[in-house]
N, C-alpha and C positions, 0 to 999 in steps of 0.2 A: 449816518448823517450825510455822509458823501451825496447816495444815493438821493437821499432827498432833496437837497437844493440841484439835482442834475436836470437840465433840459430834455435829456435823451430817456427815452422810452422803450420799453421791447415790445416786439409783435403781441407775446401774451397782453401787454399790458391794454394795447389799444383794441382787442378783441374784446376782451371782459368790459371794457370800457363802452364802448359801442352796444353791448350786452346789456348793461345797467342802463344806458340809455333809453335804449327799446323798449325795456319791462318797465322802467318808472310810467314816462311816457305815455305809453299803449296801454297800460293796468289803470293810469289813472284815468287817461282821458275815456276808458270803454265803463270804468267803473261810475266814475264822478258825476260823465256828463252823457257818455252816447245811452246807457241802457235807461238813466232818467229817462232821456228823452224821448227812447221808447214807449217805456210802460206810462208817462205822459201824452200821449202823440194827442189826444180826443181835447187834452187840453191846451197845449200849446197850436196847436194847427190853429186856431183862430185871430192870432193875434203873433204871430212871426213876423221876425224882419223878411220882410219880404228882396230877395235879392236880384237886383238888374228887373224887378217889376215881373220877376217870374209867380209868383204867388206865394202867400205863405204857407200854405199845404206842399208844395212843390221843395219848396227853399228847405223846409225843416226834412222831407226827404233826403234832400242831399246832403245836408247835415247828417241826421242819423246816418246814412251810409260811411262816410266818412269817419265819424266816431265811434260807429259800430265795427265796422268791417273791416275799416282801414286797419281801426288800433290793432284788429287781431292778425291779421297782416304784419302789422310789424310788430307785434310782442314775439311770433313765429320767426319774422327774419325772411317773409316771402314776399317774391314782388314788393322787397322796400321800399327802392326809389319810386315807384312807379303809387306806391300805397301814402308815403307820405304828400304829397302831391295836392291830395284833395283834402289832407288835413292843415294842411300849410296856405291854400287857398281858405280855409274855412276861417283859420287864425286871422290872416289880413282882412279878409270882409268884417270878423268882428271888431279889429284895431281903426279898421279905414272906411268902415258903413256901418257898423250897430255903432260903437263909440266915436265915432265924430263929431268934433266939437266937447268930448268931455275931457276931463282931464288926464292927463295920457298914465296916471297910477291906477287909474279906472282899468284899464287894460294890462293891467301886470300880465294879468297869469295868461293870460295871449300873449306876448310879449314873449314870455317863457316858453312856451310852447311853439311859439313860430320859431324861436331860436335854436330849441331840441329838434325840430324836423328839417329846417334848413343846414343844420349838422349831419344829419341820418341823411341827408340828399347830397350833400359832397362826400361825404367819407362811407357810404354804403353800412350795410348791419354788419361786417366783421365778421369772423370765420366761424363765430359760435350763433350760427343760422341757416334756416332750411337752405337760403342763397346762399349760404359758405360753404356747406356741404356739396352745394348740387356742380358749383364754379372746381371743384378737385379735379 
């Protein structure tokens, strides 16, 4: 009981922690949403939010990349900081330019997901990762 109301943590604990992070994260967003977007591309390309007036053929490229690549990136734990980045930009354009003006429960699970990568960009992927292995 002790243990559980304590504040204090040990190193195993914020590694597996930072672990389950990556894998929730990276498995859903490459599952749920990048390889749709994928094996969609012929149909969404026509009708994308198109971002900063880059095109929507363009936009949903970076998109995919992002969702695609990045997640696998961090489900591995490589180039984290550096992989969350363009998934964390991708979150805010759909919080702050696909949903603006709606109602901000409209954007939950962007919400959640900007929160889980701007986590993974301060506190890095944790020693159970290609980066945690490579930093020994």
């Amino acid at each position: 009981m002790k243990k559980l109301l304590s504040v204090r943590y040990g190193e195993w604990a914020f590694n597996l922690s930072m672990l389950s992070v990556r894998l929730v994260l990276g498995l859903v967003m490459l599952f749920a949403h990048g390889l749709d977007k994928l094996q969609n591309f012929s149909k969404l390309q026509g009708n994308f939010y198109s971002f900063m007036h880059l095109g929507t053929k363009t936009s949903l490229v970076l998109v995919i990349f992002a969702e695609l690549f990045c997640s696998v990136f961090v489900i591995l734990g490589l180039f984290t900081r550096f992989s969350v980045v363009p998934l964390a930009v991708t979150m805010a354009v759909v919080i702050f330019g696909y949903d603006a003006g709606k109602p901000w429960a409209e954007s939950e699970t962007a919400f959640v997901y900007l929160a889980g990568y701007f986590t993974l960009l301060l506190c890095g992927p944790g020693k159970i990762s290609i980066d945690g292995m490579i930093s020994k």
